[in-house]
NUBAKE-904579 format. One line per field, with one value per residue (C-alpha): residue number from 1; x negated, y, z negated. Coordinates in Angstrom, 1 decimal. Example, Ala and Ser with C-alpha at 12.3 -4.5 7.8 and 13.67 -1.06 7.14 Angstrom:
! residues 2
i <- [1 2]
c1 <- [-12.3 -13.7]
c2 <- [-4.5 -1.1]
c3 <- [-7.8 -7.1]
***
This chain:
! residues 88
i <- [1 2 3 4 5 6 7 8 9 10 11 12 13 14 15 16 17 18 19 20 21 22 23 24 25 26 27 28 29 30 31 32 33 34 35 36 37 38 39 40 41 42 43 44 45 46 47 48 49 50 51 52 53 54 55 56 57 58 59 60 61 62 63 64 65 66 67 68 69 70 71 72 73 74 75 76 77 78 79 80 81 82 83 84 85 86 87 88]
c1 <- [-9.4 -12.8 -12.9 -12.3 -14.6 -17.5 -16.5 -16.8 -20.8 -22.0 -20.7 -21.9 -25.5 -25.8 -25.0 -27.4 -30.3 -28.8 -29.6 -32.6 -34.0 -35.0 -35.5 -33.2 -34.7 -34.7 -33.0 -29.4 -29.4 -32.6 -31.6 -28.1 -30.0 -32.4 -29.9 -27.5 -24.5 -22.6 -21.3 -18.1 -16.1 -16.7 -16.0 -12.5 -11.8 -12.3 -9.7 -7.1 -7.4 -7.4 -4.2 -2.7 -3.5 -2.1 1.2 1.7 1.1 4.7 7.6 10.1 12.0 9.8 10.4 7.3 7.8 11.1 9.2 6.5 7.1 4.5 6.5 10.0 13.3 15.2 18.4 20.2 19.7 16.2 15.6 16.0 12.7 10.8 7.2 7.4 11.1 9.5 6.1 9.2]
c2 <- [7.5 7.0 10.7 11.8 8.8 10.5 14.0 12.8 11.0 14.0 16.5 13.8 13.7 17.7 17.5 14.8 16.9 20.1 18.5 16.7 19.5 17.0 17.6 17.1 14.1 12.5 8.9 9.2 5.7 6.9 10.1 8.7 6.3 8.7 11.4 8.7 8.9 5.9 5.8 7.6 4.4 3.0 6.2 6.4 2.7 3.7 6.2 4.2 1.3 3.8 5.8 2.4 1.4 4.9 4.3 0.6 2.7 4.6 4.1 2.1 4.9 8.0 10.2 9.6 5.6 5.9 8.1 5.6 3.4 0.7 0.1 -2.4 -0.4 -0.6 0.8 -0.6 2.7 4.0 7.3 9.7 11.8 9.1 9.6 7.1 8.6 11.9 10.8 9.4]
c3 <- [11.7 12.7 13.7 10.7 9.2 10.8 10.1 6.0 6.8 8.5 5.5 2.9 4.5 4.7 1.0 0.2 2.0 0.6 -3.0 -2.3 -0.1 2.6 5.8 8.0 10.4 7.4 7.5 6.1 3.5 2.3 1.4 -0.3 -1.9 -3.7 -4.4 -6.0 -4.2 -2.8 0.7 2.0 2.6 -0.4 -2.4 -0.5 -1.5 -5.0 -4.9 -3.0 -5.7 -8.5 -7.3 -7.0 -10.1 -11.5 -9.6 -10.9 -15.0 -14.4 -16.0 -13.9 -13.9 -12.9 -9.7 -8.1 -8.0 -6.9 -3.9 -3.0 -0.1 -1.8 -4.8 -4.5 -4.2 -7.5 -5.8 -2.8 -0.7 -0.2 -1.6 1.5 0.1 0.5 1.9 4.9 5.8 5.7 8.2 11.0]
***
């Protein structure tokens, strides 16, 4: 994960000094800071908590919450498309 965490600063700071036209020894929170954009993490916590808010909006009955391995079962056998049966 931190890989990939990395690989998401390094493109977010080439886009901060693409915008501001900065050069590029230029310290990275300075940059973000003027160009307006919030950090990575934070940005990806704002999607998690909004796609789990979107999930918890279905209908009790909709396909895709009957696929998510977050929300409780409503049937006695799990659904055999589910996303954390198809991950194993």
């Amino acid at each position: 994960m931190s890989y990939h965490m990395k690989t998401l600063n390094k493109m977010q700071r080439r886009a901060a000094i693409w915008i501001l036209g900065a050069f590029k020894m230029s310290p990275s929170e300075g940059i973000k800071a003027i160009v307006g954009i919030i950090p990575i993490k934070f940005h990806l916590q704002k999607l998690a908590e909004r796609s789990l808010i979107w999930s918890f909006k279905l209908l009790a009955n909709h396909i895709i919450r009957d696929l998510m391995d977050d929300l409780p079962h409503q049937s006695k056998e799990p659904n055999p498309h589910a996303v954390g049966l198809l991950t194993n």
